[in-house]
TIDO-722950 format. One record per residue: z, y, x of N, C-alpha, C, O in turn. Coordinates in steps of 0.1 Angstrom, whole numbers, plus 5000, padded with zeros to 4 digits. Example, Ala and Ser with C-alpha at 12.3 -4.5 7.8 and 13.67 -1.06 7.14 Angstrom:
// residues 2
507849435132507849555123507849675132508549675142 507149785128507149895137507950005129508050115134 
***
This chain:
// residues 254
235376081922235775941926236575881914237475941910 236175751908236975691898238075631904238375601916 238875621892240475591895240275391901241275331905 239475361901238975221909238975221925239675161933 238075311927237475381938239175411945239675331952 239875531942240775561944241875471949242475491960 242175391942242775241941242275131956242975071963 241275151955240575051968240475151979239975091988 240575261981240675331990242175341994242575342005 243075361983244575411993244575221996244875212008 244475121993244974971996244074952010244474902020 242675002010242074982023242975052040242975002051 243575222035244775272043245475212046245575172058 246475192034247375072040247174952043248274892045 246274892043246074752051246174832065247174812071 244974942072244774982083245775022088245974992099 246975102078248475142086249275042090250175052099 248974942081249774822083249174722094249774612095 248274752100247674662111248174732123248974662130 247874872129248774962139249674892143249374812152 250374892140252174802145251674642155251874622166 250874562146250374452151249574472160249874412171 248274562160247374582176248374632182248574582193 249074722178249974782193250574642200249974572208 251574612195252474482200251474432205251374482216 250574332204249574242206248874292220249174232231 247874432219246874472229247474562238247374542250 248474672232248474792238249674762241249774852249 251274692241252174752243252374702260251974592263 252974762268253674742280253974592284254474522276 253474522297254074442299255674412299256374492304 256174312293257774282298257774232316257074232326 258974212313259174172332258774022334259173942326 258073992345258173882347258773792344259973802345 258273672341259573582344259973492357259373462368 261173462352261973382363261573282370260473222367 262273252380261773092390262072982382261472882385 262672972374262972862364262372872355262572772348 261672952348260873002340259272922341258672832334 258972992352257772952359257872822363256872762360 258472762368258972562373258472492357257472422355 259572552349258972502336257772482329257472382324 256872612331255772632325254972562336254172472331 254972572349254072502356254072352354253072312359 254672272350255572172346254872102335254471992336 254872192321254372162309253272182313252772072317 252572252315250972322316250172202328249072152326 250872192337249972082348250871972350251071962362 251571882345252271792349252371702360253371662364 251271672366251071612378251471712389251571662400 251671832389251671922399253171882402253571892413 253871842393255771862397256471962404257471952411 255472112402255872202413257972242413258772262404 258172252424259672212427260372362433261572392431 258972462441260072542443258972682444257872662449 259272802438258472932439258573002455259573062460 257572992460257873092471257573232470257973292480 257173302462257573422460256573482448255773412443 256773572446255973642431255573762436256273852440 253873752436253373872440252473952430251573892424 252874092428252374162413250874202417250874292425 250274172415248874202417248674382412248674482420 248574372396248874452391250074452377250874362374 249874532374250774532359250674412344251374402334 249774362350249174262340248574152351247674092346 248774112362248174002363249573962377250274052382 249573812381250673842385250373672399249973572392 250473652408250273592416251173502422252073562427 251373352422252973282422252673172430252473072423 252473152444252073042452253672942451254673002446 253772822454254172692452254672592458254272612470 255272482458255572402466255572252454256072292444 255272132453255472042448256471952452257071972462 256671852445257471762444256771652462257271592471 255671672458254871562466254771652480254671592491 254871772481254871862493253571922492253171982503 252771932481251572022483251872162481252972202478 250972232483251272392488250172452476249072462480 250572492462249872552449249872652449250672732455 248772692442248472842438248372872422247872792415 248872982417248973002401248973122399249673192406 248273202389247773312384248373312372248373212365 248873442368249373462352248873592348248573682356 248773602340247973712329249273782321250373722320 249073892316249773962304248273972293247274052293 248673872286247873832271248673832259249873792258 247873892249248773902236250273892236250873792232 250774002241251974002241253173892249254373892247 252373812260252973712264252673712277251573782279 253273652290252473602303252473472300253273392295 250973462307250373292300249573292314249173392320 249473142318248973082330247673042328247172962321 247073142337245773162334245073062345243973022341 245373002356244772952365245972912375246872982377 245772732382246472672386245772572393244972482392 246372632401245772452413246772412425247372492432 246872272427247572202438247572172454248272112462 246472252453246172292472245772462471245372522461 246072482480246472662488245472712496245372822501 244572582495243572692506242672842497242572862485 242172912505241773002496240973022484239872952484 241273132473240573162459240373292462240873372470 239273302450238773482449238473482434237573432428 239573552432239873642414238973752412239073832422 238573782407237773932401238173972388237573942378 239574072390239674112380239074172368239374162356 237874262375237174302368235474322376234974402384 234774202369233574202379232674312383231974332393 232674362374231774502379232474582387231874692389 233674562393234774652399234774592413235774542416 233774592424234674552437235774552443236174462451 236374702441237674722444238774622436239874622441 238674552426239474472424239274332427239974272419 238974282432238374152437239574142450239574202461 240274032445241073992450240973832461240073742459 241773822468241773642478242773612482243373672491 243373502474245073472478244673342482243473292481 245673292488245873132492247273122498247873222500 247672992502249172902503248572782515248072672514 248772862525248072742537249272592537250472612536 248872502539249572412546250472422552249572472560 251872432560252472412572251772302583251472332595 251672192578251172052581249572102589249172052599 249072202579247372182589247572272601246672282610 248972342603248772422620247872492620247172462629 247572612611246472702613246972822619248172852616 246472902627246973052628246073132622246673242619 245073142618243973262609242573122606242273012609 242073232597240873192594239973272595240273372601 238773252592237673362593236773352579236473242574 236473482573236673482559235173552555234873662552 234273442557232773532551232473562537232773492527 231973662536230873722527229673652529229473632541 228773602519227673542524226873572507227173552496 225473642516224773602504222973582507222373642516 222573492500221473402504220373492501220373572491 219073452515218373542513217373502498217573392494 216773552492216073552477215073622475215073742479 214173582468212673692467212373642452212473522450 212073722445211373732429210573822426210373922432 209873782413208873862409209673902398210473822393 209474052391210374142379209174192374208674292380 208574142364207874242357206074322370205674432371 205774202377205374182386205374282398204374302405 206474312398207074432414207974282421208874232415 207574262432208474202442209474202446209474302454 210274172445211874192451212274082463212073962464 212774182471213374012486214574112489214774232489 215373992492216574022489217074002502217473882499 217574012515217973992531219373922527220073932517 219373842538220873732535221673892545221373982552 222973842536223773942537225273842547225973752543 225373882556226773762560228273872568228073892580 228973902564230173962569231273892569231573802561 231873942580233273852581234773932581234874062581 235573872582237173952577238173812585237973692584 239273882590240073752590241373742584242073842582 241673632581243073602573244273542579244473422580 245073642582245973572596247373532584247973592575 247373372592248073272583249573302593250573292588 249573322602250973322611251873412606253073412605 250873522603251573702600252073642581253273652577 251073582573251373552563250773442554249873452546 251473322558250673142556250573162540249473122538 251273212527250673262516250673392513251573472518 249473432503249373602501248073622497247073542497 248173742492246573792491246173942497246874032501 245173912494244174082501243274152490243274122478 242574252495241974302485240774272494240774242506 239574272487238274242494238374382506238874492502 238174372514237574512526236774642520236074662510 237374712530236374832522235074832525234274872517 234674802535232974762540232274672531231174702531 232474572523232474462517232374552503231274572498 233474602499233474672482232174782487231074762481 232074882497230674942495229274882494228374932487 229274762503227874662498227674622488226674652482 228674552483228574552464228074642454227174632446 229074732456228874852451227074942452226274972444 227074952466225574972466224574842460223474862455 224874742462224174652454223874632440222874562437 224674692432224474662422224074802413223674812402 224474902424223775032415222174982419221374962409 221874982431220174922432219874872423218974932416 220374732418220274642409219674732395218674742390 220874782394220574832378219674962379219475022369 219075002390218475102388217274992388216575012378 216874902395215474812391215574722378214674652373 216674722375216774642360217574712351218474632349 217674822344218474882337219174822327220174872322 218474692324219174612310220674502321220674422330 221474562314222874472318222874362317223374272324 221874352305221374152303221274102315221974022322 220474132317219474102331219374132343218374102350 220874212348221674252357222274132360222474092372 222674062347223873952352222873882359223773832366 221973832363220873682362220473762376219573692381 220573872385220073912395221273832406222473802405 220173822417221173762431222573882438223573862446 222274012430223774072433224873972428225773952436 224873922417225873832407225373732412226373662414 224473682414224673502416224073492434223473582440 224373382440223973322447224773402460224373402472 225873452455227173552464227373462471226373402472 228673392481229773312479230373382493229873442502 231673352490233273332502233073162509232873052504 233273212521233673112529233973092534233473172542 234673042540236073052556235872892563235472772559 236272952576236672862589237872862591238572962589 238572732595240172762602240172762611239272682615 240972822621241572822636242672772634243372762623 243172722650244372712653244772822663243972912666 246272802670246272942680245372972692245073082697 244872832695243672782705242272842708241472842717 242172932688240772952687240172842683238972852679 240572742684239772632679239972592668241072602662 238572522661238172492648239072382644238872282649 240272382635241472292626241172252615240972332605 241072152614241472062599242372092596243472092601 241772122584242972222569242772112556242572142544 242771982561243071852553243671882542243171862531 245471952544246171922534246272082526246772082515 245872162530245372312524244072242511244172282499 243372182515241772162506242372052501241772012491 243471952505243571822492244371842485245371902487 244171782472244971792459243971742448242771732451 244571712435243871662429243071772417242571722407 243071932418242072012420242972152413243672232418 242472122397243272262392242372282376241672192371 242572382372242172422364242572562358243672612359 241172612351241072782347240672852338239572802334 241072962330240172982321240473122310241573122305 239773212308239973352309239773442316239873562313 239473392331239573492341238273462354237973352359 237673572355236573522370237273532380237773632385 237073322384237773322393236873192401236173122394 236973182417236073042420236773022437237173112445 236872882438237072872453236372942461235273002460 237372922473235672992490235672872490236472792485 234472852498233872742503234272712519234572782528 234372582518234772512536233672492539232872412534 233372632552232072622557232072542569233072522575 230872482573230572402586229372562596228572642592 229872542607229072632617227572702610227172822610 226872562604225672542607225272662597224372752599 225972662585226172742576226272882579226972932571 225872962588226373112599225373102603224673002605 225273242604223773292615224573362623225473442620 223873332639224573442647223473482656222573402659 223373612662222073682667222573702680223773752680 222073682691222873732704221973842704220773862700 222873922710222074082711222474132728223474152735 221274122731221074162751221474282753221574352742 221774342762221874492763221274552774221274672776 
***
């Protein structure tokens, strides 16, 4: 090896030894501790200004890096806000000014992390909701083998009395359909490309109904109004405010 060679090899080391310190800090080192209620007022503040959010109702750690902070405004709406541990910092990954419910996926290929928080109203008088899984029935041709796909519809409920904000983890009956869904999947499509573009991943959705204590169907007016939100870094999407018609139900005789 020439004394050139030599030369551009120990400076290519130390660039590399000298970058260590930087990825650690940056990717790998430890979250710090959350921050404060005044902390968060501020940032929610700078980052959404129309929100004027006024008071933190509580901080819930999702995990170690992601961190859940429902809301109150100036105007009386009832927010939802998501933070991240990114590059060395917590940064507000997702924010909106009505409470009714969202579903996070921390990690999409992971059903067990797939998350559903919301911040009901006081004002809409809900006591629970009812919280579908829904996925539309679908038929394609792959490479000319047939595929049909059965609408899939499950329900869960979200009792707002026991806790009007919070989150859950998707059900364990729910994470095994997934889960068997998409091993199928990739066993009929082995390319991940083209995993994503299958009805396991698309054509899913969450949907909920509200009750009041009555059992009867409530307007959740001020849960769904606000002037919306915004997101980005993270898979994340409203449930949908379903109407009846939207449900299949089978009477079964005995």
């Amino acid at each position: 090896m020439t004394r050139k060679r030599k030369v551009q090899l120990m400076a290519l080391i130390a660039l590399v030894l000298s970058m260590i310190p930087l990825i650690y800090y940056f990717f790998l080192a430890k979250p710090s501790s959350f921050l404060s209620s005044e902390e968060i007022l501020a940032r929610l503040n700078t980052y959404s200004p129309d929100s004027e959010a006024t008071e933190i109702l509580e901080i819930i750690e999702i995990d170690d890096q992601h961190v859940y902070v429902p809301f109150i405004s100036k105007d009386n709406k009832y927010g939802t806000s998501l933070w991240m541990w990114e590059k060395h910092k917590w940064e507000l990954v997702a924010e909106s000014d009505n409470g009714a419910p969202k579903m996070l996926k921390i990690n999409s290929s992971d059903p067990s992390s797939y998350k559903v928080f919301w911040n009901i109203h006081p004002d809409d008088h809900l006591s629970y909701g009812e919280l579908y899984y829904i996925r539309d029935r679908n038929y394609r041709i792959t490479e000319g083998i047939d595929h049909y796909y059965p609408r899939l519809q499950m329900k869960t409920i979200l009792d707002f009395e026991e806790t009007p904000y919070g989150m859950m983890d998707f059900p364990d009956e729910w994470q095994k359909v997934i889960e068997a869904s998409i091993k199928m999947e990739e066993a009929r499509q082995p390319d991940p490309f083209f995993n994503h573009f299958s009805p396991v991943y698309h054509q899913v959705n969450l949907g909920w109904l509200p009750y009041n204590k009555e059992h009867e169907r409530q307007n959740a007016h001020n849960s769904h109004n606000g002037g919306g939100g915004s997101w980005g870094g993270i898979d994340f999407q409203p449930v949908m405010y379903l109407n009846e018609e939207q449900l299949e139900y089978f009477n079964i005789k005995e």
